[in-house]
N, CA, C and O atoms as a Tripos MOL2 file, in Angstrom:
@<TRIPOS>MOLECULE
protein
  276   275    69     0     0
PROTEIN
NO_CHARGES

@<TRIPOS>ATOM
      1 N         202.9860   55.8870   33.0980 N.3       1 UNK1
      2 CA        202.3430   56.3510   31.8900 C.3       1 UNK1
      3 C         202.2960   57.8830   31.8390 C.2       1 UNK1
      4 O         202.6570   58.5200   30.8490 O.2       1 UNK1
      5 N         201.8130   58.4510   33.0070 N.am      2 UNK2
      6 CA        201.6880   59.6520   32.8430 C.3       2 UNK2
      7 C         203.3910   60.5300   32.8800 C.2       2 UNK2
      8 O         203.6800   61.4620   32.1290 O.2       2 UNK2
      9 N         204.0620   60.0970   33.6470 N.am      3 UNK3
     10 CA        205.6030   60.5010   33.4350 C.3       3 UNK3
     11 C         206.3410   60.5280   31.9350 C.2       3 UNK3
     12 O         207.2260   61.2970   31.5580 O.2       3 UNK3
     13 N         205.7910   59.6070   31.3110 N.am      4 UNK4
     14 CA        205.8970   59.3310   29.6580 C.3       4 UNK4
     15 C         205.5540   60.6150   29.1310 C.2       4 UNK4
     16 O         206.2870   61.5400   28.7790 O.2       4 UNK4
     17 N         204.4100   60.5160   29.1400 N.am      5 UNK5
     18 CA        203.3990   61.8350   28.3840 C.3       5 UNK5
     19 C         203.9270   63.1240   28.4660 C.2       5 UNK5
     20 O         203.7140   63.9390   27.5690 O.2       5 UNK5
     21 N         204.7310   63.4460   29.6530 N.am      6 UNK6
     22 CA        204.8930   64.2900   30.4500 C.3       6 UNK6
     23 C         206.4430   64.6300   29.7920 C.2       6 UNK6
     24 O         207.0700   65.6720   29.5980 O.2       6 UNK6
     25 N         206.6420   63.5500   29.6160 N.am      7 UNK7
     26 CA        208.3640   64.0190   28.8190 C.3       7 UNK7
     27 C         208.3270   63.9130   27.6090 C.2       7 UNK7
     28 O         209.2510   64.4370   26.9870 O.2       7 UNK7
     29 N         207.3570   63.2730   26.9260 N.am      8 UNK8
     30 CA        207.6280   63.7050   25.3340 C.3       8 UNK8
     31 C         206.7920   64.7960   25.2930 C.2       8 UNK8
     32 O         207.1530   65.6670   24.5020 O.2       8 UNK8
     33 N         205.5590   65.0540   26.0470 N.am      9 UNK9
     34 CA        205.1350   66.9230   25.5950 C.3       9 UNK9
     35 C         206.4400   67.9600   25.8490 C.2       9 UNK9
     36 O         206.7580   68.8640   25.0760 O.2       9 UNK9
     37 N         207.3000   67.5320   27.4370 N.am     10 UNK10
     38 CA        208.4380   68.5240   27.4930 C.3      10 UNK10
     39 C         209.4980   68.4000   26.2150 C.2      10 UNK10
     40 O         210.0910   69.3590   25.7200 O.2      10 UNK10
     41 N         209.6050   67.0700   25.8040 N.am     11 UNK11
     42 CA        210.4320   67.4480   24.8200 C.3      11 UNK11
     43 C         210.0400   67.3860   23.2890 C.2      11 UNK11
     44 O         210.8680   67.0170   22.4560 O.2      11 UNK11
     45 N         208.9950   67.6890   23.0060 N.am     12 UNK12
     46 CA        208.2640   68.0450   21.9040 C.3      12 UNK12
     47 C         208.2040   69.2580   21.9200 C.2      12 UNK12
     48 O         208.4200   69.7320   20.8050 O.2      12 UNK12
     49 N         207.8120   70.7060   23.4500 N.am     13 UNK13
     50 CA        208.1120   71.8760   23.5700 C.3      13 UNK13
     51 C         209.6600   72.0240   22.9700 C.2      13 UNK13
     52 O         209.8920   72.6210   21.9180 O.2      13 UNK13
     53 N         210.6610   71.4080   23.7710 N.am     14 UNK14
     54 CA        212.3150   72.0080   23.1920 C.3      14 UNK14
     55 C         212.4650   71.5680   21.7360 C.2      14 UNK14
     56 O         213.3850   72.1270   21.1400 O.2      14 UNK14
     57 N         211.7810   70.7190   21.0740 N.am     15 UNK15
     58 CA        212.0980   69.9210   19.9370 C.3      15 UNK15
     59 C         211.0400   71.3110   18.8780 C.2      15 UNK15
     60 O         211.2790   71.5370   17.6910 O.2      15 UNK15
     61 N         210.0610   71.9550   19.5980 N.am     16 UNK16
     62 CA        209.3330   73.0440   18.4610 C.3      16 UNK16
     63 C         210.2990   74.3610   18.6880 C.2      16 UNK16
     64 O         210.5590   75.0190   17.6800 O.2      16 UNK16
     65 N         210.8030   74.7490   19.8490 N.am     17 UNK17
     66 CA        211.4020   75.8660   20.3260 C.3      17 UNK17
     67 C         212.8620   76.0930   19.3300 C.2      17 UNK17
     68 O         213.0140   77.1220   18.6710 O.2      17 UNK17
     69 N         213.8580   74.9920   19.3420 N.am     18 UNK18
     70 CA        214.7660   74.4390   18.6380 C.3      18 UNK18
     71 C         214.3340   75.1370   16.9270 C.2      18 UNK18
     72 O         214.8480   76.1290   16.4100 O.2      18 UNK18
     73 N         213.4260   74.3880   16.4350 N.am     19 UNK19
     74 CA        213.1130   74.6340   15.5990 C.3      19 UNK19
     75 C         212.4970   76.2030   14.8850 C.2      19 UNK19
     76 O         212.5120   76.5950   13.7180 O.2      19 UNK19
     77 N         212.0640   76.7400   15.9350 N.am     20 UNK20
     78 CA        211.7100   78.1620   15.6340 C.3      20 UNK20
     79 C         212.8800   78.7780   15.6410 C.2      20 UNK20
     80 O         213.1760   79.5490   14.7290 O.2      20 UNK20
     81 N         213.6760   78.5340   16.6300 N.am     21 UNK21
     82 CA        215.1220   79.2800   16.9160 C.3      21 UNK21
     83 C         216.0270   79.5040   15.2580 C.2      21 UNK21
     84 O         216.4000   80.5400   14.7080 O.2      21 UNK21
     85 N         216.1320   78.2150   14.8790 N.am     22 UNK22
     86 CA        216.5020   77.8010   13.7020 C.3      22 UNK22
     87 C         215.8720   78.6170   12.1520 C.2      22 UNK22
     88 O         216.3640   78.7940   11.0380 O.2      22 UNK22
     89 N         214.8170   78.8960   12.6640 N.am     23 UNK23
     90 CA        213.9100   79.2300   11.5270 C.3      23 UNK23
     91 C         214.5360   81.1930   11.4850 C.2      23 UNK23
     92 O         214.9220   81.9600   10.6020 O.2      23 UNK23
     93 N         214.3600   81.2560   12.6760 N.am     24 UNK24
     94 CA        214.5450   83.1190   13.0270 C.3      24 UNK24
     95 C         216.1700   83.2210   12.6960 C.2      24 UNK24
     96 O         216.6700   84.3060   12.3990 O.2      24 UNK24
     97 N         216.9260   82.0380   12.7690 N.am     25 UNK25
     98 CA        218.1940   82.4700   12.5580 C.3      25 UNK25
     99 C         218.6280   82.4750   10.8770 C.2      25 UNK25
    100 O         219.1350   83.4510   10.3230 O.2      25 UNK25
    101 N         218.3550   81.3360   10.2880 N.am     26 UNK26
    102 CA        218.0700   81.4750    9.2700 C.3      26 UNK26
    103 C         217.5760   82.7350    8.4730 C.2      26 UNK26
    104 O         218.1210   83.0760    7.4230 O.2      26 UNK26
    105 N         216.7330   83.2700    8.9100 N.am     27 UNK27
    106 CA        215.8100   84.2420    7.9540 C.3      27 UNK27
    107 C         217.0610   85.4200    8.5120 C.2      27 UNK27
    108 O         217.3710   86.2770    7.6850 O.2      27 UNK27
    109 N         217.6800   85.4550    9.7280 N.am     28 UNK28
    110 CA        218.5790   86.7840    9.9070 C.3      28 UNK28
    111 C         219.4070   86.8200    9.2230 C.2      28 UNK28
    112 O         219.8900   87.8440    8.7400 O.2      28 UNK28
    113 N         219.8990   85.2260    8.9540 N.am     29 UNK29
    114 CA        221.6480   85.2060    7.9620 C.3      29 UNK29
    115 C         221.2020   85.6590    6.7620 C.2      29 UNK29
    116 O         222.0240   86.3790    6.1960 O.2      29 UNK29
    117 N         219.7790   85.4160    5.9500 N.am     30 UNK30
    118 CA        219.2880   85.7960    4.6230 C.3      30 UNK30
    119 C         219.1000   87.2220    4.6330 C.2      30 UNK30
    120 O         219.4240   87.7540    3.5710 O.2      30 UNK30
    121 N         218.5940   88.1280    5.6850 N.am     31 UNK31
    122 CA        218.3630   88.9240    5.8210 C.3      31 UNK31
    123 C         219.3670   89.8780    5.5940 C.2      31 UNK31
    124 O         219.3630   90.9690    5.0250 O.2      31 UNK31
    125 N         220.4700   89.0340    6.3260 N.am     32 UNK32
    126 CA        221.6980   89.8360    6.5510 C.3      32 UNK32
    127 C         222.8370   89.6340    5.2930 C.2      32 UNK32
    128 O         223.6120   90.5750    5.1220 O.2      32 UNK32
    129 N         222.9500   88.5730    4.5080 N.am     33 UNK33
    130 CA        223.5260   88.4540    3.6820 C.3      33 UNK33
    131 C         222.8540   88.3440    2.0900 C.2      33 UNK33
    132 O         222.9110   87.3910    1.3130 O.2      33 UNK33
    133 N         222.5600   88.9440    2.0120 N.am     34 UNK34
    134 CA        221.5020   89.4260    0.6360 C.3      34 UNK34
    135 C         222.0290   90.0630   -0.5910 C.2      34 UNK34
    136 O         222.2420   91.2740   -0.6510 O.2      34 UNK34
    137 N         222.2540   89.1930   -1.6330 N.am     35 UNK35
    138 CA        223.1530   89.0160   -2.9750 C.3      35 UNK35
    139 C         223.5920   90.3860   -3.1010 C.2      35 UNK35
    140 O         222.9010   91.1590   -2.4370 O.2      35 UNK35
    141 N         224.5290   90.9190   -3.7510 N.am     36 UNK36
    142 CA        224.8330   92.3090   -4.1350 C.3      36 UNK36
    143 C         225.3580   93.1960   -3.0430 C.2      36 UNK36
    144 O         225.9260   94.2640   -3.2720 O.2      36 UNK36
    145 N         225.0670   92.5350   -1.4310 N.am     37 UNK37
    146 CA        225.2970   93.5290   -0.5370 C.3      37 UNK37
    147 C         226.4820   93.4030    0.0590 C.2      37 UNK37
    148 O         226.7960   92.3640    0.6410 O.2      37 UNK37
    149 N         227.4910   94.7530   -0.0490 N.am     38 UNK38
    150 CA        228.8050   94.1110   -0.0160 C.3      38 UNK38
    151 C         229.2790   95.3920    1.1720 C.2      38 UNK38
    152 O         230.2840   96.0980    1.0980 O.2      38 UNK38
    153 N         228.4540   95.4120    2.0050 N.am     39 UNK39
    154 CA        228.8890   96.1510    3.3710 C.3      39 UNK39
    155 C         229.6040   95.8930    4.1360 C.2      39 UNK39
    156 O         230.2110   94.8710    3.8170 O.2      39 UNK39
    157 N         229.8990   96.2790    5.0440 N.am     40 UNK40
    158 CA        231.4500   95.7470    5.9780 C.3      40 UNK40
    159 C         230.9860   95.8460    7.3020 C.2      40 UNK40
    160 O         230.1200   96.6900    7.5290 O.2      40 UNK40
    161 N         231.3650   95.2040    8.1340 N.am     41 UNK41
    162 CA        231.0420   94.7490    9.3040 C.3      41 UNK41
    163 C         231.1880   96.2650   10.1090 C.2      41 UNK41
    164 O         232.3500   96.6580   10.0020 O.2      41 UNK41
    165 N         230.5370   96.9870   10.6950 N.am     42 UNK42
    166 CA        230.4410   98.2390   11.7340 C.3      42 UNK42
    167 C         231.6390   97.7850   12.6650 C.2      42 UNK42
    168 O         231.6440   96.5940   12.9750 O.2      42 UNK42
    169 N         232.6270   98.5670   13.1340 N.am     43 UNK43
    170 CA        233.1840   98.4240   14.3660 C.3      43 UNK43
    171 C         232.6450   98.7890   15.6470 C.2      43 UNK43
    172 O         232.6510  100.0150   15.7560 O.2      43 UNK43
    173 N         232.3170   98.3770   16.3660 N.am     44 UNK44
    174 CA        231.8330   98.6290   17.4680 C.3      44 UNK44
    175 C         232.2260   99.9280   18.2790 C.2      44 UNK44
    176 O         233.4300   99.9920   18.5310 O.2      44 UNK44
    177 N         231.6910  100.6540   18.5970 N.am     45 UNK45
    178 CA        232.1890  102.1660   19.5670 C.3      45 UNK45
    179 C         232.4330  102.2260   20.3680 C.2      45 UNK45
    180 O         232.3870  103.3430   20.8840 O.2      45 UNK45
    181 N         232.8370  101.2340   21.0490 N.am     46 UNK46
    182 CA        233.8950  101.2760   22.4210 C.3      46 UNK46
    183 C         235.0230  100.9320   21.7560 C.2      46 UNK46
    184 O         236.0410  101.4680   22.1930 O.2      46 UNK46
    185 N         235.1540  100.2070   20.8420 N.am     47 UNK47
    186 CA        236.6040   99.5620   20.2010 C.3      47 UNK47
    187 C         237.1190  101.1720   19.7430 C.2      47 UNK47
    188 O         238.2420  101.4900   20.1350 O.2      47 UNK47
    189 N         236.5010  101.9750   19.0990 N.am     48 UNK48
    190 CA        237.0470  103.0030   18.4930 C.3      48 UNK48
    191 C         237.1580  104.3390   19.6870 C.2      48 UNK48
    192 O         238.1530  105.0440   19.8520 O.2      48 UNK48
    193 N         235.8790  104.4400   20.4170 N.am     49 UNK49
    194 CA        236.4140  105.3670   21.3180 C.3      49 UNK49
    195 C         237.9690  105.2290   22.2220 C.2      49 UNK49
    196 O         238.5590  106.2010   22.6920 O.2      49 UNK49
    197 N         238.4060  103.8880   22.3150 N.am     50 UNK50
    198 CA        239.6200  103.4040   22.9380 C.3      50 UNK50
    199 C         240.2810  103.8070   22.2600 C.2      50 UNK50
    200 O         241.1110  104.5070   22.8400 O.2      50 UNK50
    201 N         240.4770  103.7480   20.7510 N.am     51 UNK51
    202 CA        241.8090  103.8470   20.1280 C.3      51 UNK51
    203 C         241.9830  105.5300   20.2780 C.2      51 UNK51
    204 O         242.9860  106.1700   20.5940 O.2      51 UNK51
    205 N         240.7330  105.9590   19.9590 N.am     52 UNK52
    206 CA        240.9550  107.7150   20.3000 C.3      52 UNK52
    207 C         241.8050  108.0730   21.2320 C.2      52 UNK52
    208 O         242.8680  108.6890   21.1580 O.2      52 UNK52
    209 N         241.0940  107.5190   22.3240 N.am     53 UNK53
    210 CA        241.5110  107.7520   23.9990 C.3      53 UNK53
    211 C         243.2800  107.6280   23.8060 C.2      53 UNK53
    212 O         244.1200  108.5270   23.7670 O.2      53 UNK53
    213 N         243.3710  106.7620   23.7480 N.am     54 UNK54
    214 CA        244.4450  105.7090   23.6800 C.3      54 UNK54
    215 C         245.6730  106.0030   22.8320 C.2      54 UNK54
    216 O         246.7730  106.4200   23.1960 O.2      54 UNK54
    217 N         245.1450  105.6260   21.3720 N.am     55 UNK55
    218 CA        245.8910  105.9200   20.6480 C.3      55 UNK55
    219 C         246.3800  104.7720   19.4920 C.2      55 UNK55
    220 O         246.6980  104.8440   18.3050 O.2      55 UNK55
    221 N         246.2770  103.7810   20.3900 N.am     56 UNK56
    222 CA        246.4450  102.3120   20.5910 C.3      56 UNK56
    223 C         246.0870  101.8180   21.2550 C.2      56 UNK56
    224 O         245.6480  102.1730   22.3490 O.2      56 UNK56
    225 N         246.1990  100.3690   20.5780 N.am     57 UNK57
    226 CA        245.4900   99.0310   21.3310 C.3      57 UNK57
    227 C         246.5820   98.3360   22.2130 C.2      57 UNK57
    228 O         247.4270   97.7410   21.5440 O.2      57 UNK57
    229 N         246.7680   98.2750   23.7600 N.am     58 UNK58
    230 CA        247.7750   98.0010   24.3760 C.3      58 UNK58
    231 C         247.1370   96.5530   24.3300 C.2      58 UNK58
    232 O         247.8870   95.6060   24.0900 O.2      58 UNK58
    233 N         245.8720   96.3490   24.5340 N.am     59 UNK59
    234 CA        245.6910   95.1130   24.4850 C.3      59 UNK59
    235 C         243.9330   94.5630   24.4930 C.2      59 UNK59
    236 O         242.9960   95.1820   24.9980 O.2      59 UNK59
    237 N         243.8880   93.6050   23.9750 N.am     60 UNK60
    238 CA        242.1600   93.5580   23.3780 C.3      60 UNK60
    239 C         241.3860   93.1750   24.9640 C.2      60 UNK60
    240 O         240.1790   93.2290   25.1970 O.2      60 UNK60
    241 N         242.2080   92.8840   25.6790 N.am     61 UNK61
    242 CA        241.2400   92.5300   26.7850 C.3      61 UNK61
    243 C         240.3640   93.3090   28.1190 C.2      61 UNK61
    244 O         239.6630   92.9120   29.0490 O.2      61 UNK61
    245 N         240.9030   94.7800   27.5600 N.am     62 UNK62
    246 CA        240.5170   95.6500   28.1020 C.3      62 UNK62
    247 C         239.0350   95.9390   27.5400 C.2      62 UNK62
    248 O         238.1510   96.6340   28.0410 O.2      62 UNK62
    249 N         239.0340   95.3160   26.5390 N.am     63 UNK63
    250 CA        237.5380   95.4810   25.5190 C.3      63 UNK63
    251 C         236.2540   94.3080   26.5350 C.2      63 UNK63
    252 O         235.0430   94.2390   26.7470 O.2      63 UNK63
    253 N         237.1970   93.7640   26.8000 N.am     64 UNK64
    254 CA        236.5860   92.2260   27.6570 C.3      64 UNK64
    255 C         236.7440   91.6930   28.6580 C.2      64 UNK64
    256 O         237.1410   90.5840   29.0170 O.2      64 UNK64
    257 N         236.2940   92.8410   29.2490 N.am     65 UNK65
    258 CA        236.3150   92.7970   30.8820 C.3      65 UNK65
    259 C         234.7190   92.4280   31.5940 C.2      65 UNK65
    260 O         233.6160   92.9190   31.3570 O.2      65 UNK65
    261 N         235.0430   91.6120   32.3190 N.am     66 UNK66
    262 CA        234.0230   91.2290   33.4070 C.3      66 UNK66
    263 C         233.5520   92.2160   34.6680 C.2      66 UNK66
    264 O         234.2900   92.7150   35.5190 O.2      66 UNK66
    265 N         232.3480   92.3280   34.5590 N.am     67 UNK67
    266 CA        232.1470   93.3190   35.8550 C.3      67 UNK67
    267 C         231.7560   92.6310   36.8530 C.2      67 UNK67
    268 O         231.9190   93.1550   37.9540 O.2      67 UNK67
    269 N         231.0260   91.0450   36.7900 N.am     68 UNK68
    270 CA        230.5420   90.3230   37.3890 C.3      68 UNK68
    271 C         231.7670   90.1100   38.9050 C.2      68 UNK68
    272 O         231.3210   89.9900   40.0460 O.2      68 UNK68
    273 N         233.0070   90.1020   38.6540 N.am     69 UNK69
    274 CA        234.1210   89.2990   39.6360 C.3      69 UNK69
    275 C         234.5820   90.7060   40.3700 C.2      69 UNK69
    276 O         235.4460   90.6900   41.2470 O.2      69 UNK69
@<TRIPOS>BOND
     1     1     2 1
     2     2     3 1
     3     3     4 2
     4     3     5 am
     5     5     6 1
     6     6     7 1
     7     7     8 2
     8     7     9 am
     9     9    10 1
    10    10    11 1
    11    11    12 2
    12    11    13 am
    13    13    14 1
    14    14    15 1
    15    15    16 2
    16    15    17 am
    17    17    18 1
    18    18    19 1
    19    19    20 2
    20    19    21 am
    21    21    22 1
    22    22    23 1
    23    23    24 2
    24    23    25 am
    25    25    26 1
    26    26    27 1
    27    27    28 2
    28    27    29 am
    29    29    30 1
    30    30    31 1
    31    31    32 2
    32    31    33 am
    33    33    34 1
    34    34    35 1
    35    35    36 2
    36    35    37 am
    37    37    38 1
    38    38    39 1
    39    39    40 2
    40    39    41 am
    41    41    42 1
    42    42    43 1
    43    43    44 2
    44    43    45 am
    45    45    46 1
    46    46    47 1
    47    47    48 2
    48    47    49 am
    49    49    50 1
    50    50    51 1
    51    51    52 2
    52    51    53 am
    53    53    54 1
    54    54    55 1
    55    55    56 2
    56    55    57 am
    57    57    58 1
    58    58    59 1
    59    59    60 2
    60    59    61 am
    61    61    62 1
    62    62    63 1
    63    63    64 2
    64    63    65 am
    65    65    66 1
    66    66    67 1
    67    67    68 2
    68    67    69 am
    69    69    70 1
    70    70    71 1
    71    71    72 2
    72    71    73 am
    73    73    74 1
    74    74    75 1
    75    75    76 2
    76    75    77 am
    77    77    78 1
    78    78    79 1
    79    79    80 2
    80    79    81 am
    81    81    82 1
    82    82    83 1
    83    83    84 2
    84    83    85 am
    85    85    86 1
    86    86    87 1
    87    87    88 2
    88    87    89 am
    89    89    90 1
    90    90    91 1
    91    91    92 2
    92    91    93 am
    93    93    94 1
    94    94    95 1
    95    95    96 2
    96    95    97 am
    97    97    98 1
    98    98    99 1
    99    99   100 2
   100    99   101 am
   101   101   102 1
   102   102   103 1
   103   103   104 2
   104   103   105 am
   105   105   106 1
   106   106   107 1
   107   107   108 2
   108   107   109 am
   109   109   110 1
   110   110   111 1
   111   111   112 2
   112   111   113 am
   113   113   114 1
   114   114   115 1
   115   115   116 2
   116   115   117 am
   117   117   118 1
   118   118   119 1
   119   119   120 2
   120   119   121 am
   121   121   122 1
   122   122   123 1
   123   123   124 2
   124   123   125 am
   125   125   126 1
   126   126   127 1
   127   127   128 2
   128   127   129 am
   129   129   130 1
   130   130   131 1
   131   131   132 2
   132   131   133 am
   133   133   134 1
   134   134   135 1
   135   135   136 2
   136   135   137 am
   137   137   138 1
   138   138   139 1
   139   139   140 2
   140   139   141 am
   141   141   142 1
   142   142   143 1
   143   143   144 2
   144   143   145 am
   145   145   146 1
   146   146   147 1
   147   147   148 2
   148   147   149 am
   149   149   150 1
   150   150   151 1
   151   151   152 2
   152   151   153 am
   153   153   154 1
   154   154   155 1
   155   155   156 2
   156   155   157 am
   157   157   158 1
   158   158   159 1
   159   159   160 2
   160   159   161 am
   161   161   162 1
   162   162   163 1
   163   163   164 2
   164   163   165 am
   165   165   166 1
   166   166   167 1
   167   167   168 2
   168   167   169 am
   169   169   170 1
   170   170   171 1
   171   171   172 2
   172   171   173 am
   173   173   174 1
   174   174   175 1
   175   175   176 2
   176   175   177 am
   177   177   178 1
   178   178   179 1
   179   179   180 2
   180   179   181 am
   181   181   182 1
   182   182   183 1
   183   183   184 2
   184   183   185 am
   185   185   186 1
   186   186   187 1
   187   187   188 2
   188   187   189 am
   189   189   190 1
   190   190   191 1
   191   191   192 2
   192   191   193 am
   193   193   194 1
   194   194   195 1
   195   195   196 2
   196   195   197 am
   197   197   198 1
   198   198   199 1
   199   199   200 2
   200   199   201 am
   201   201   202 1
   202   202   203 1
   203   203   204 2
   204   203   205 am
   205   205   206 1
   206   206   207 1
   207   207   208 2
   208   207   209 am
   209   209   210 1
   210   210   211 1
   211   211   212 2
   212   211   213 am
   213   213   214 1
   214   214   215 1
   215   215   216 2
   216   215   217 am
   217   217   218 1
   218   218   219 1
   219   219   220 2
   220   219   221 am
   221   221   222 1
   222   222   223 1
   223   223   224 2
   224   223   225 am
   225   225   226 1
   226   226   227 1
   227   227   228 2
   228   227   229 am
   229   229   230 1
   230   230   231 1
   231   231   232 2
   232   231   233 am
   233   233   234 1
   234   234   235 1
   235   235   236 2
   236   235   237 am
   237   237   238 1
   238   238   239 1
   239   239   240 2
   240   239   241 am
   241   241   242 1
   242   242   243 1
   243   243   244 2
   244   243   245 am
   245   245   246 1
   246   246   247 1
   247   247   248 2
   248   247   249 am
   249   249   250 1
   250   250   251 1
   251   251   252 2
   252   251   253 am
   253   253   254 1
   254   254   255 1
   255   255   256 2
   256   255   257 am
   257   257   258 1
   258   258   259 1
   259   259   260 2
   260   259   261 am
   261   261   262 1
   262   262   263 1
   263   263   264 2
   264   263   265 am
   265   265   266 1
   266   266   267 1
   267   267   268 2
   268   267   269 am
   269   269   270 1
   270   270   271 1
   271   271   272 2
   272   271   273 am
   273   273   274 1
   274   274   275 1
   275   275   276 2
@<TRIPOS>SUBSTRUCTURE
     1 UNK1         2 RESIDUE 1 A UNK
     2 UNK2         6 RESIDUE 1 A UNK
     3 UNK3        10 RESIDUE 1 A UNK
     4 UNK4        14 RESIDUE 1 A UNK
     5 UNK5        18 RESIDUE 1 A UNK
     6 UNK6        22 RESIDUE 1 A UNK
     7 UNK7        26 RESIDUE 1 A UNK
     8 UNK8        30 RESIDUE 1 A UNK
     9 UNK9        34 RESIDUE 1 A UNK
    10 UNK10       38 RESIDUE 1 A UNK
    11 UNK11       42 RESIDUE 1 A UNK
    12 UNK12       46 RESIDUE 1 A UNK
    13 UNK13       50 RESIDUE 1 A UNK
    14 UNK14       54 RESIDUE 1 A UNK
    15 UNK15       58 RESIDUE 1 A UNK
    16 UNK16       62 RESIDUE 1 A UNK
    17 UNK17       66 RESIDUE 1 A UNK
    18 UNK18       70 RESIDUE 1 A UNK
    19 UNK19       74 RESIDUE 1 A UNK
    20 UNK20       78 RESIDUE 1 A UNK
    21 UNK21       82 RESIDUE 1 A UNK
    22 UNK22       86 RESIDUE 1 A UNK
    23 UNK23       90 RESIDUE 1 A UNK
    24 UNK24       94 RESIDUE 1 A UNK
    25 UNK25       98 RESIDUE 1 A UNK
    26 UNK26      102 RESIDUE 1 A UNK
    27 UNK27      106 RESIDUE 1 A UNK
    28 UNK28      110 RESIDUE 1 A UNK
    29 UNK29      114 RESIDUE 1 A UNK
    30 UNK30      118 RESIDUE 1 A UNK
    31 UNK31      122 RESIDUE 1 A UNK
    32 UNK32      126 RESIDUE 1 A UNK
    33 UNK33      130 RESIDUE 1 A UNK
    34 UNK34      134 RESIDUE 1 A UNK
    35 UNK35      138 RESIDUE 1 A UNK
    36 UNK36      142 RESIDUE 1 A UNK
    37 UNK37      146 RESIDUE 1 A UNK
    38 UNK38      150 RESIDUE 1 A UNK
    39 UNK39      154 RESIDUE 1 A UNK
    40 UNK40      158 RESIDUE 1 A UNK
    41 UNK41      162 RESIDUE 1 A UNK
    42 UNK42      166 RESIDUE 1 A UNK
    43 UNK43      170 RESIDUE 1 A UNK
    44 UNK44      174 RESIDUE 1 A UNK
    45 UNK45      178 RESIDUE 1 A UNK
    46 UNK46      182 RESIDUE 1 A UNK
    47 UNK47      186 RESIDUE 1 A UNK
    48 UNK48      190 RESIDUE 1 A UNK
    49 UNK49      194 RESIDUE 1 A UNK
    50 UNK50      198 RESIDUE 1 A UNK
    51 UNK51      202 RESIDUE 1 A UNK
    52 UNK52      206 RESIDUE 1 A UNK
    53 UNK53      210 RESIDUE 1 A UNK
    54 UNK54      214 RESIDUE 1 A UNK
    55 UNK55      218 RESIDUE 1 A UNK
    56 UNK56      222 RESIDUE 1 A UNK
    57 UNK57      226 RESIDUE 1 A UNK
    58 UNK58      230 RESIDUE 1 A UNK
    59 UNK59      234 RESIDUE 1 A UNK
    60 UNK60      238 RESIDUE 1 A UNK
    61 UNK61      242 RESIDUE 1 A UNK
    62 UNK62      246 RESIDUE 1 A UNK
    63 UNK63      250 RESIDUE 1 A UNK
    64 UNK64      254 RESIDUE 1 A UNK
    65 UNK65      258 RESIDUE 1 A UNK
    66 UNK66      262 RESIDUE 1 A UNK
    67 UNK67      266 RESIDUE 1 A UNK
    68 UNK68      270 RESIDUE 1 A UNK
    69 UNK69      274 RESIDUE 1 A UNK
């Protein structure tokens, strides 16, 4: 009985968490996409300091490198 209780409160926590998640993402896409607003996506400043450097893009995976390995 008590193992019961114990897993629908745990999954009543992920089942409210879920739901907030949902709620905050929502309000960002509205936030972010808001009638009339016809802005363009920022390029990121490592993408552009490279091409400076560079000149060119020899290849995108230099953008996406792991430091972890």
């Amino acid at each position: 009985m008590k193992l019961e209780k114990k897993r629908s409160s745990s999954m009543d926590k992920i089942l409210n968490k879920l739901k907030t998640a949902e709620m905050k993402a929502n309000q960002m896409r509205s936030s972010m996409s808001a009638p009339g607003d016809h802005r363009t996506p920022r390029t990121p400043l490592k993408i552009i300091t490279l091409f400076r450097k560079h000149g060119q893009f020899r290849s995108l995976s230099s953008c996406f490198t792991c430091d972890a390995f």
